[in-house]
C-alpha positions, -999 to +999 in steps of 0.1 A: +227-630-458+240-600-437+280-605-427+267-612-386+233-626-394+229-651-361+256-637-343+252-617-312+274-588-300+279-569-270+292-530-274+302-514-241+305-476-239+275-475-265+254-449-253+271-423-279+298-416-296+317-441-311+307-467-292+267-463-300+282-459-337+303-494-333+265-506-321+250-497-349+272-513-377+274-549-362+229-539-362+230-529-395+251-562-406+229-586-391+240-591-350+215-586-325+234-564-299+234-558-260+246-522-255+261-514-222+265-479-205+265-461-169+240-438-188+210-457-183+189-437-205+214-429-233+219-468-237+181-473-234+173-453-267+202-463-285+194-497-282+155-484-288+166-476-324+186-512-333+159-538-344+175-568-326+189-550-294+190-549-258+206-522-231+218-527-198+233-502-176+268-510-161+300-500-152+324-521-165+347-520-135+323-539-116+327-580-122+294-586-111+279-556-141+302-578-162+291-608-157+251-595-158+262-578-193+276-610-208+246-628-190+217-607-205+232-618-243+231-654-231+199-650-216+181-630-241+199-637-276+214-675-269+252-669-264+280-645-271+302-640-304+316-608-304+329-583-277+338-548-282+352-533-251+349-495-265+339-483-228+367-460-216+381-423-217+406-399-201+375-392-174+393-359-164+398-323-179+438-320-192+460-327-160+494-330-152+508-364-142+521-345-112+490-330-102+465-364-106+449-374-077+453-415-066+416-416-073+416-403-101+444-425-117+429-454-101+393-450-117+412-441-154+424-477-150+394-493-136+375-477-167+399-478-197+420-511-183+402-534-159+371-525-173+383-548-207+400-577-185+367-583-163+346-583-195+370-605-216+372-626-185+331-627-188+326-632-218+354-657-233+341-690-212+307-685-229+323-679-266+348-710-259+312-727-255+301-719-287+332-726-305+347-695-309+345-660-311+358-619-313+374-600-288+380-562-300+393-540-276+397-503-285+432-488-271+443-450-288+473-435-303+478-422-269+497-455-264+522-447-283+525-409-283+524-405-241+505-375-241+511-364-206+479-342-202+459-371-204+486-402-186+466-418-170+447-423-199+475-433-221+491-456-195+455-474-193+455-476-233+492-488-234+481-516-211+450-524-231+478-530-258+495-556-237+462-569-223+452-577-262+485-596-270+480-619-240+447-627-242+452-637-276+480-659-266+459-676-241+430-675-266+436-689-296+436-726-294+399-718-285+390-706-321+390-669-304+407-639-316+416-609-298+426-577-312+428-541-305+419-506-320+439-476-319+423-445-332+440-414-333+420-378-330+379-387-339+356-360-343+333-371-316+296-350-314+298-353-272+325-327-256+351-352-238+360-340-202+399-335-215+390-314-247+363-290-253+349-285-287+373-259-292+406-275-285+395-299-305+392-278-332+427-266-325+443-300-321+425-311-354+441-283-370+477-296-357+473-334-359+459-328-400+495-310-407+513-340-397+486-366-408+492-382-444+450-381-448+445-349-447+410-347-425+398-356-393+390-389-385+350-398-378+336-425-355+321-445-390+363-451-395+369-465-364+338-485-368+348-501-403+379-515-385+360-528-360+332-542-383+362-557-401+382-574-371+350-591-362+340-605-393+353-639-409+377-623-433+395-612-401+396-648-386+439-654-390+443-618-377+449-620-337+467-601-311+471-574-332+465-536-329+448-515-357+458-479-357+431-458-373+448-426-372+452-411-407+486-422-408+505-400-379+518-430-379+516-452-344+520-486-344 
């Protein structure tokens, strides 16, 4: 039997990247999988190419897209075992702290931050149904490191850190763990809004010097740590928080 065979999953952020990539490894191991994206289309094909898989477009800042996500894997697959709140990003080019708009800070924390509570808050009645279940929520070195280009980002992250250890508090007497990923720099094929493919290149270039592994991280490495917080092995691991960084070392 595959490691997930008759679990289900839900992946949000999956239309590329590493979330589509965190998609296909719970597939691959046996979960049938709802994929959730704003980009209708992108999430439609991804999903097109997972045998046991379903897409829904939604913004995770909405409770009521929440709710319909976490709904469509009851509806369609029979319940809910696994969340992976991967949707989330810095959302704007490089900015100053100083210089961010209100809106703009606001939606960073919608997306990275509020986005994960209103799904957890979804999806953990229906896992507490079923006896149990994963929460993996995907936070980033910038946590730790404060990168002020991209605050707003790493104040959501930080909080996604803090979000993690409570909900596993509240969780765990319900057979439910709840942990978090950090990864560090990931090659990602999409250009981000805060880094172009070439100051990416250059920031690879810096972040390998001070890196004990001396390459740049992919999306299949961030995957495997997810792959492994939701599987059984991981099941006395919660309210904990990965860092998949190469060893810069956060954490």
């Amino acid at each position: 039997m595959e490691r997930f065979d008759g679990q289900v999953a839900i992946v949000t952020g999956a239309a590329q990247g590493m979330g589509r990539s965190h998609a296909e490894r719970l597939a691959a191991r046996g979960a049938a999988v709802v994929l959730a994206d704003l980009n209708e289309e992108g999430v439609r094909v991804a999903a097109g190419s997972l045998p046991r898989a379903a897409a829904v477009a939604a913004d995770v800042s909405s409770a009521a897209d929440a709710e319909r996500t976490v709904q469509t894997a009851v509806r369609l697959f029979g319940g809910l075992d696994i969340l992976v709140n991967n949707a989330g990003g810095s959302l704007y080019p490089a900015t100053s702290l100083l210089d961010l708009s209100e809106e703009q800070w606001d939606r960073v924390h919608a997306v990275n931050l509020k986005g994960q509570w209103l799904m957890a808050r979804a999806a953990i009645p229906v896992m507490r149904a079923r006896g149990g279940g994963r929460v993996i929520n995907i936070a980033s070195t910038t946590a730790y490191s404060g990168d002020a280009s991209v605050g707003a980002y790493a104040a959501a992250k930080a909080g996604v850190i803090g979000l993690t250890r409570a909900l596993a508090t509240e969780c765990g007497g319900s057979g439910i763990t709840v942990n978090a990923v950090a990864p560090g720099l990931i090659r990602i094929n999409e250009a981000k809004p805060s880094m172009t493919p070439e100051v990416f290149e250059r920031a690879a270039a810096a972040w390998i010097e001070k890196q004990q592994v001396k390459r740049t991280g992919e999306v299949g490495d961030v995957s495997a740590a997810v792959e492994f917080l939701a599987a059984q092995e991981a099941a006395f691991i919660t309210g904990q928080v990965l860092v998949v960084d190469g060893g810069t070392v956060y954490g």
